[in-house]
N, C-alpha and C positions, 0 to 999 in steps of 0.2 A: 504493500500500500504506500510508504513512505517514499518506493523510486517511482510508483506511478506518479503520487502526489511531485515529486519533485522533475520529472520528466515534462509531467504538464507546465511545473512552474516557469521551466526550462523555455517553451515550447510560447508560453504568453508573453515572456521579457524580451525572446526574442520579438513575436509578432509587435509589439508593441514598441521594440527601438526600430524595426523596419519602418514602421505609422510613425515613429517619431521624426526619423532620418528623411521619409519623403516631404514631411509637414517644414522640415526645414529648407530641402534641397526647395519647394516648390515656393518658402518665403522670399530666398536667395534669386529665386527667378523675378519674383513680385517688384524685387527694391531693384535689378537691372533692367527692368522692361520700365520703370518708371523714372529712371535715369538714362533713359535712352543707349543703355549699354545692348542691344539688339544679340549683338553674336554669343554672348552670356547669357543672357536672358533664352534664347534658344536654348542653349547645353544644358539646363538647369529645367526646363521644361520639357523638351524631350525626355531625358533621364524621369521623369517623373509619369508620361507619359509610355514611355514601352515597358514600364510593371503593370499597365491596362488600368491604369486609374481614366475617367472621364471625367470632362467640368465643362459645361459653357464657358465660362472665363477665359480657360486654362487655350479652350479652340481658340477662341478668340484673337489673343494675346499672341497666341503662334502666329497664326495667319498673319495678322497685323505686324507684327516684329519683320517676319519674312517681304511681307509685300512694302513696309517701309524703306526694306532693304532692295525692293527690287527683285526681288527671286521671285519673281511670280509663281511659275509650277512648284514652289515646295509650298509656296502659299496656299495656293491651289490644294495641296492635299488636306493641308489642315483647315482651309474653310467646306470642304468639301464633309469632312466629318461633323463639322459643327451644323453644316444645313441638312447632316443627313440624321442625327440624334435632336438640336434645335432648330425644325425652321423657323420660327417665330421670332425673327432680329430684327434689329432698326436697322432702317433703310440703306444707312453708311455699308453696311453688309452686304445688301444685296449688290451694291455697284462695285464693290471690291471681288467681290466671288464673280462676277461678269470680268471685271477686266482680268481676274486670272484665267476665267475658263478662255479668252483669246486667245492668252501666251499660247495655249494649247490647240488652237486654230478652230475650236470648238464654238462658233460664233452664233450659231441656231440655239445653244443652253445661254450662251452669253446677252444674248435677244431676250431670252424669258427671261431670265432676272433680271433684264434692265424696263422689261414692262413690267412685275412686280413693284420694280423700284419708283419708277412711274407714277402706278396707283398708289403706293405709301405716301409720296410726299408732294404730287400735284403739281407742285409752284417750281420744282427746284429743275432749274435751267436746263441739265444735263437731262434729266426722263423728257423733258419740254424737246431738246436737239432730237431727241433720239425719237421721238413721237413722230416730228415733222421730216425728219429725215432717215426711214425704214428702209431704204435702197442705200445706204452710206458706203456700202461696201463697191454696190454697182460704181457710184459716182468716186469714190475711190481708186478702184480699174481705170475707169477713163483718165483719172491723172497720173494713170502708174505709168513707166518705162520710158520716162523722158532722161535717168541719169545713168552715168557706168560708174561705179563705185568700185574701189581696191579701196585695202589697208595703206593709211597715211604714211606707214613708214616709219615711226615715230614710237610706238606702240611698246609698252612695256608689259610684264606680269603682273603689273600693276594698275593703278585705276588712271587713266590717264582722259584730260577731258575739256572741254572749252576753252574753245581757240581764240585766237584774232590774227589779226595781220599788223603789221609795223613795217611797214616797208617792203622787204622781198626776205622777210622774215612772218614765222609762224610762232605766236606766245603763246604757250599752254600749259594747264595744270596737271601736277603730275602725283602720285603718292611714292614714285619710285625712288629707292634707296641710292644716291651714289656715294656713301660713307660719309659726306656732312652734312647732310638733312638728320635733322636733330628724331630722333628715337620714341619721343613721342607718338601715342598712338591714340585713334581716332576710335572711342569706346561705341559708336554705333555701330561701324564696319570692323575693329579689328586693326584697321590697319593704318598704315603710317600715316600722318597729316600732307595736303597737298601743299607742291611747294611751286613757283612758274618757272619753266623752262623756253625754251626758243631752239627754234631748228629754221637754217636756210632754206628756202623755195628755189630750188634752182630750175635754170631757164627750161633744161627738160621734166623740170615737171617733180624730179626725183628732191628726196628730204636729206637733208644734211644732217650730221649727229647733234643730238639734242643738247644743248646746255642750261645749264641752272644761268636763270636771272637773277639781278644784281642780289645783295646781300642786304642792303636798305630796304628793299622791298619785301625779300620773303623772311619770315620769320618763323620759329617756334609751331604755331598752328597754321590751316588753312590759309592759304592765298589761293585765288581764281580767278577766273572770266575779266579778263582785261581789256579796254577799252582806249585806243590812242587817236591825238588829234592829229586833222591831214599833215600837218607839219611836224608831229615824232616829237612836239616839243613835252604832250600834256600827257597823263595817261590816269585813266579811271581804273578803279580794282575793288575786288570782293576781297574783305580778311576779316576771320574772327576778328570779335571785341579786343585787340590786344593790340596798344600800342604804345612808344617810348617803356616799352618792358612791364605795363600795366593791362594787366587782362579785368575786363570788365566782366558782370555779370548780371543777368535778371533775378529778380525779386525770389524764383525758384533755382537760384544757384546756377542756370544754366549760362551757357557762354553762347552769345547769336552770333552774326554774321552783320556787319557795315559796311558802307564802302568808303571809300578812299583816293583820294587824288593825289598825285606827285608831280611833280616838273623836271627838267631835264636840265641841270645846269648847264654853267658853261664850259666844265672837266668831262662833258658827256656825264654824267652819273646823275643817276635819279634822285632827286632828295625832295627836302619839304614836305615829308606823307604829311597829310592832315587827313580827320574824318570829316565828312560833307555832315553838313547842321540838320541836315532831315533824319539823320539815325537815332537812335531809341536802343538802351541795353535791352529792353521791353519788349521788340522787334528784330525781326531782321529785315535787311533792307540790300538786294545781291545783285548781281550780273547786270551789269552797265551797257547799254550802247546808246550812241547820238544820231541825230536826227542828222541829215545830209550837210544843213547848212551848221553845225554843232551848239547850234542855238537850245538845243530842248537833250535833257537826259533823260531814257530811257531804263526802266528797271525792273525787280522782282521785288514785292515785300508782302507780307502778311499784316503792314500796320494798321491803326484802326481807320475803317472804309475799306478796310478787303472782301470781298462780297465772296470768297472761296478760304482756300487753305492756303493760295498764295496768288497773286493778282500782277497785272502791270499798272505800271503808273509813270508817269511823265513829269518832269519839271524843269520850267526855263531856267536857261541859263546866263545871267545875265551880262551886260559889259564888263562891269566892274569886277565880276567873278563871283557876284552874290546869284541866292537862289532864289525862285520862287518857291509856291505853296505847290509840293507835288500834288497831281488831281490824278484822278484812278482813269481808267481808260475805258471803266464802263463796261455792261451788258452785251454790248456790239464784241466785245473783244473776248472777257472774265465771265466764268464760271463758277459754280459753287466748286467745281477739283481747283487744281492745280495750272497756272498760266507762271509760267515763268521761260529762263533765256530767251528774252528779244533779242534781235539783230533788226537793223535798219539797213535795208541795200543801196548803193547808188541811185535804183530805179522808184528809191521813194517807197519800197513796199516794208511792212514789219511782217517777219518772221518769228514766229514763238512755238514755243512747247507746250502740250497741253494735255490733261488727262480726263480733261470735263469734255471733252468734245466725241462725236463718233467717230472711233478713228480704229486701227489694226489690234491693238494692246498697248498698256502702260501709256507711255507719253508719243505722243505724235506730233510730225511739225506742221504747221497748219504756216499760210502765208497772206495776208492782207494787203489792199492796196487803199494809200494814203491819199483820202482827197484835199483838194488845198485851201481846206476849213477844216485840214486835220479830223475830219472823219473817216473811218476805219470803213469797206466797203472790199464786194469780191472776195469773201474769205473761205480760203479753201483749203483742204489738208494733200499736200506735194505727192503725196504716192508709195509707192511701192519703185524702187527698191531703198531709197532712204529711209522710209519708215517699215517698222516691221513690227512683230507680233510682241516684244519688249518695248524699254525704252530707246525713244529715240531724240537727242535735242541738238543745241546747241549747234543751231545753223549757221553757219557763215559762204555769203557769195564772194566772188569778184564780179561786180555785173560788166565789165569787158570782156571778159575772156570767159564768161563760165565757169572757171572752176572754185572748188570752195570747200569745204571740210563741216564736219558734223558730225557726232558721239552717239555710240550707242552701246549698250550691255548684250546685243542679240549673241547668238549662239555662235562659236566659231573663231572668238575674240581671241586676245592675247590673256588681258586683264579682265578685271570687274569692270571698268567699260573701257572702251578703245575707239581711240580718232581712224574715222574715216575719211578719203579723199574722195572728189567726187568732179565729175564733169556734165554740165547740166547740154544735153542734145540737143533739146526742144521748149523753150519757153511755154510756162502755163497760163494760159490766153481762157478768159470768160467771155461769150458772146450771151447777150441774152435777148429775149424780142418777147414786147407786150402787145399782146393783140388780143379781139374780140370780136363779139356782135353785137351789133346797138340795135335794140329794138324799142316798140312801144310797150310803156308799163301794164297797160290793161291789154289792149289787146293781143299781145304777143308780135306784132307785124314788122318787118323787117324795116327800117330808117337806113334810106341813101342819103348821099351830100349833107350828113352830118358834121358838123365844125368840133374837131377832134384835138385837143392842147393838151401837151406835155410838159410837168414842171417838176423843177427838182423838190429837192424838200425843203427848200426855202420859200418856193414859189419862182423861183425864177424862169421864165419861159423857152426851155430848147426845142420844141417842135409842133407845128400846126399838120393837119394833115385833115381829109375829106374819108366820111365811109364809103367804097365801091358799090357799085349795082347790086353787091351781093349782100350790104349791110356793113360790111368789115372796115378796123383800120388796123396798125400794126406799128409800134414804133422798136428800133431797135434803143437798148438802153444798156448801163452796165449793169453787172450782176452784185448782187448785195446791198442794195442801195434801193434810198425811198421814193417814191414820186407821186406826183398827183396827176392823173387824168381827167380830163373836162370834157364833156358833152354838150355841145349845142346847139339848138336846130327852129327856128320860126315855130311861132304856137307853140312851141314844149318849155319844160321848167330847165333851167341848166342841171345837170347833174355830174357831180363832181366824187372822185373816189381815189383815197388813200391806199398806196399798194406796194410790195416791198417786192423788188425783183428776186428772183433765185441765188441762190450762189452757185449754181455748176453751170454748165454753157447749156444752152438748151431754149423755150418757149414758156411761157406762161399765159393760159389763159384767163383775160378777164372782161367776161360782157358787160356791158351795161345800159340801163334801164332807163328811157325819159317818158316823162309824165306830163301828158297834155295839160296846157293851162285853162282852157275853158273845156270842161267835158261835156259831152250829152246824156243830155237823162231823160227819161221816158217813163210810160208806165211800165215797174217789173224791173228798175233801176233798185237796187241796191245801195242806198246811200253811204252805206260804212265801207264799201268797198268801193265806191266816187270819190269820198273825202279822205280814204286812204284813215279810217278812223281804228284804233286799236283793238283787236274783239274782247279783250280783258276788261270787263265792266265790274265783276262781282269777286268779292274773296270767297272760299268757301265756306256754304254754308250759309250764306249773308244775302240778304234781297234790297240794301243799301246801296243807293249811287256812292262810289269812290270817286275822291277828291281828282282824280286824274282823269276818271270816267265825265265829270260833270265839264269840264275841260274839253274834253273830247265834243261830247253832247250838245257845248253851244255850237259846234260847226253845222249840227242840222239845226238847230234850232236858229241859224242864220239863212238857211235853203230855204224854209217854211216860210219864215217873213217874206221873202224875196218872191215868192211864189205863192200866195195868201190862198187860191183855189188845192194846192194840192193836199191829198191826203197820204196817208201813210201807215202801213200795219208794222206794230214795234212786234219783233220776233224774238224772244228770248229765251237760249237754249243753258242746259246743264251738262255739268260730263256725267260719269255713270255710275260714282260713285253715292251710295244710300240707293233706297228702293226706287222703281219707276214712280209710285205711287207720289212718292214725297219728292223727289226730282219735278215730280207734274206741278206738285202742290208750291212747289220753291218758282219754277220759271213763270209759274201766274203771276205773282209778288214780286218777281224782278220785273216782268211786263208794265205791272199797273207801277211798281216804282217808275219806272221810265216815263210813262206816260204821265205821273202826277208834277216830273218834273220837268216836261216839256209843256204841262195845265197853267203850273206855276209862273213858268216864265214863258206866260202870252200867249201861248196856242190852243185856239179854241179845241177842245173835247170833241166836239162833232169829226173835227180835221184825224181824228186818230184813233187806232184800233192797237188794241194789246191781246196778244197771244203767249201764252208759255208751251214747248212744245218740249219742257223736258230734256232725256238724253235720248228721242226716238230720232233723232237728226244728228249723230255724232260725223266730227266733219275727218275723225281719224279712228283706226280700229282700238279707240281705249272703250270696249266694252266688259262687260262685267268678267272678272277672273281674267282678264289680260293686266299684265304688270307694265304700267306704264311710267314716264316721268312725269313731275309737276307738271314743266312746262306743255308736256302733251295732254295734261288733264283743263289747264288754263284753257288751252285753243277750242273746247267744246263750252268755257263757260263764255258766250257772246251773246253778245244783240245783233241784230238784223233791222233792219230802215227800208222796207219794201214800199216804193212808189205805188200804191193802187190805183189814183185818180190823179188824174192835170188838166184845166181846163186853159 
């Protein structure tokens, strides 16, 4: 008894320092995944995971550490457990388990969870792209194969990434070791802090060996994505919070990311780093580029008015070398993901990265063109073979020569991500053409030599044009951009309409509709559909004129005057909700309400007939046991203005 007793005893201390040892390894996980230590927080949570423990959390946390890190397919497996144990996530979930099921070319699962995502949250931009644009892949194709892409040359085992140009030089950030890059290491990745390098562009095209830039500039942590003025004199840079040997920090200990200016003295040698006034230890605020004439700074931040997780924003720059009030780049541009690495081309267009947008996986380059009210317009994602089923950023052209470089993590690399080189074959050209059919509003009949005006979205006037014999007109326009259409034609009302051209090359149809100014009426005229009058009279339930309805109502009780001989039967119907009985008993009492308040104001009783005809006149199929919406329930509760008499 006493070895069983103690076998067993045996048997619990162990069970019980195992539950002890995972309780710890999985706390150990808890305090690296919330210091952003990512490759820790993994080994700590795996190991806790393959003894077959399960936790929503625990999936979560994988998923999320991995897909921060970019690894999508390993993301991928652990969101795939979590939606197969919990599906019931908030919606952040469902668009993170879509862009891993891309990595995986899986784009039909990737589809249904971004319509899921959709129905959770409505509003948020990204279900919104993807709603209106369910062919993205089609229009994707059509931009693919315009580049030929090799490895830059350049490429280490290491993470190497965001270029620029300096001349007939290439500046780029690098994690690789060449014995005096300081030892420090970068607790999300692992791995060493970036430090900038330069490699020659030579005439054929091929890269010269890479060297570490100046020593003023890179330091101890992070340096990146550098930005030089046409003159070699200026240059713009990302670096951790850390400068003159002081590391800054937010309120949660963490160390963000500024940027930073320097100048080029007269020993050649960079000096003067100073941080730009718009940083925040609170923010980060990255990846620089200028506007053509280097008037306006371009960049990535998350500070407050970021409308995603990381947004672009612009700010002048002025003579003096002061700034203005950076202003966000808006809706047009920013999504609820991720919009970061701008580049501005010679050609005046912005290039950025994006992971809110519909695009192949993880981040894609998408490319805008700038019109000269600095509106953003024509925005479309470059293709295939630049973009692919990972990330992809970090565009840079030569708009003379075509060629250009760009970073990506795809599969096949050297490092965690590797520069690409690239030569652009065939510029990405948007055509677009608004056309329609103008007809009459009541009758349907087709309107020739209609006066047809095209205006941007300021109002300004680019095109007059006539409908043909056939009814038609057609304007070409760019694509992504607003306009106004006008319609006008003798006897009709002008009719004027707001409408946003496509972004992919292609057609859009938009008819439109004019409305005789004098109509004809007769007996068996319809007056609610003469005066164009709303059929929404009653709330349910309710046999009371609503304040909008009485509104409506003086437009016939202006006909009536006008015409003192005519009569008219008030028709007023229900939908089909409650009994017929009580429907019958409800559209009496909407009737004679109508008519008491057509008595009221001046029309004699003799002139008018009231009818309730219930829901036996439904004017759509919401009849009983069909499941309809309000709005289809609305359209059966109307009134009707039938002319019987006119002398």
């Amino acid at each position: 008894m006493k070895i069983k007793n103690l076998l067993y005893s045996l048997f619990f201390s162990v069970f019980f320092l195992c539950g002890f040892a995972q309780k710890a390894t999985e706390s150990r996980a808890e305090k690296d995944y919330d210091r952003f230590a990512y490759v820790d927080a993994i080994d700590n949570y795996e190991k806790v995971a393959a003894k077959g423990h399960q936790d929503e959390k625990m999936f979560q946390k994988l998923g999320n550490a991995y897909y921060f890190k970019a690894e999508f397919s390993q993301a991928l497996k652990w969101y795939e457990q979590l939606f197969t144990l919990y599906p019931n996530q908030e919606p952040e979930y469902f668009y993170r388990y879509s862009q891993t099921l891309k990595s995986k070319g899986n784009y039909a699962k990737a589809d249904q969870m971004l319509e899921q995502f959709n129905q959770k949250t409505n509003n948020d931009k990204r279900g919104i792209l993807f709603k209106d644009n369910r062919n993205y892949l089609e229009e994707i194709k059509a931009n693919s194969g315009r580049f030929q892409v090799v490895d830059a040359g350049v490429n280490s085992v290491f993470s190497d990434y965001g270029s620029s140009f300096l001349e007939n030089k290439l500046v780029f950030a690098s994690a690789r070791d060449t014995g005096g890059v300081s030892k420090n290491v970068f607790k999300w990745t692992n791995k060493s802090f970036t430090n900038l390098y330069w490699s020659e562009i030579k005439s054929d095209g091929e890269m010269g060996v890479p060297q570490r830039f100046e020593r003023k500039i890179n330091s101890k942590f992070h340096e990146s994505t550098p930005v030089f003025t046409q003159d070699g004199q200026t240059m713009y840079f990302t670096r951790n919070n850390f400068i003159d040997g002081k590391r800054g920090r937010d309120t949660n200990k963490n160390t963000l990311l500024k940027l930073y200016k320097a100048t080029l003295d007269k020993e050649g040698q960079w000096s003067d780093v100073a941080e730009l006034p718009f940083n925040s230890s609170e923010y980060s605020v990255a990846h620089p580029t200028l506007s053509v004439d280097e008037k306006t700074l371009y960049f990535a931040s998350d500070m407050p008015g970021t409308l995603g997780q990381s947004d672009l924003f612009r700010v002048i720059v002025n003579a003096d070398g002061t700034y203005g009030v950076p202003e966000n780049l808006g809706p047009e541009v920013n999504t609820e993901g991720r919009e970061t690495f701008p580049f501005i081309s010679k050609d005046n267009e912005l290039y950025f990265a994006s992971d809110g947008r519909p695009g192949l996986g993880g981040l894609d380059i998408f490319v805008a063109r700038i019109g000269t009210d600095n509106s953003f317009y024509s925005l479309q994602n470059v293709g295939e073979p630049i973009n692919s089923k990972q990330d992809d950023f970090a565009f840079l052209i030569n708009s003379k020569n075509r060629n250009g470089f760009f970073t990506s993590n795809r599969e096949g690399g050297q490092g965690y991500d590797d520069i690409y080189r690239f030569v652009e074959n065939k510029k990405l050209t948007c055509e677009q053409t608004l056309s329609g059919l103008v007809t009459d509003s009541d009758s349907g009949e087709i309107l020739t030599n209609v006066k047809m005006s095209l205006f941007d979205a300021n109002f300004k006037p680019l095109q007059v044009v006539q409908t043909d014999a056939q009814g038609r007109y057609s304007f070409p326009v760019d694509c992504g951009k607003t306009y106004y259409v006008r319609g006008e034609k003798e006897d009709y009302q002008t009719n004027e309409v707001s409408v946003k051209s496509k972004t992919f090359s292609g057609s859009k149809d938009l008819p439109i509709a004019l409305e005789r100014r004098i109509k004809p009426i007769s007996v068996g005229t319809d007056l609610a559909k003469t005066l164009n009058i709303p059929i929404v009279y009653f709330d349910l339930d309710k046999s009371s004129i609503r304040k909008d309805a009485a509104y409506e109502l003086a437009k016939v009780l202006a006909v009536m005057q006008e015409y003192p001989e005519m009569k008219i039967e008030v028709r007023s119907h229900t939908d089909s909700r409650q009994t017929a009985k009580y429907n019958d008993k409800l559209s009496n009492k909407r009737a004679k309400a109508t008519v008491d308040w057509l008595v009221k104001n001046g029309i004699n009783s003799v002139r008018l007939i009231g009818n309730g005809y219930g829901e036996s006149q439904l004017v759509n199929n919401c009849s009983d046991g069909v499941i309809c919406t309000e709005e289809e329930h609305q359209a059966n509760r109307r009134s009707e203005f039938i002319i019987v008499s006119m002398k």
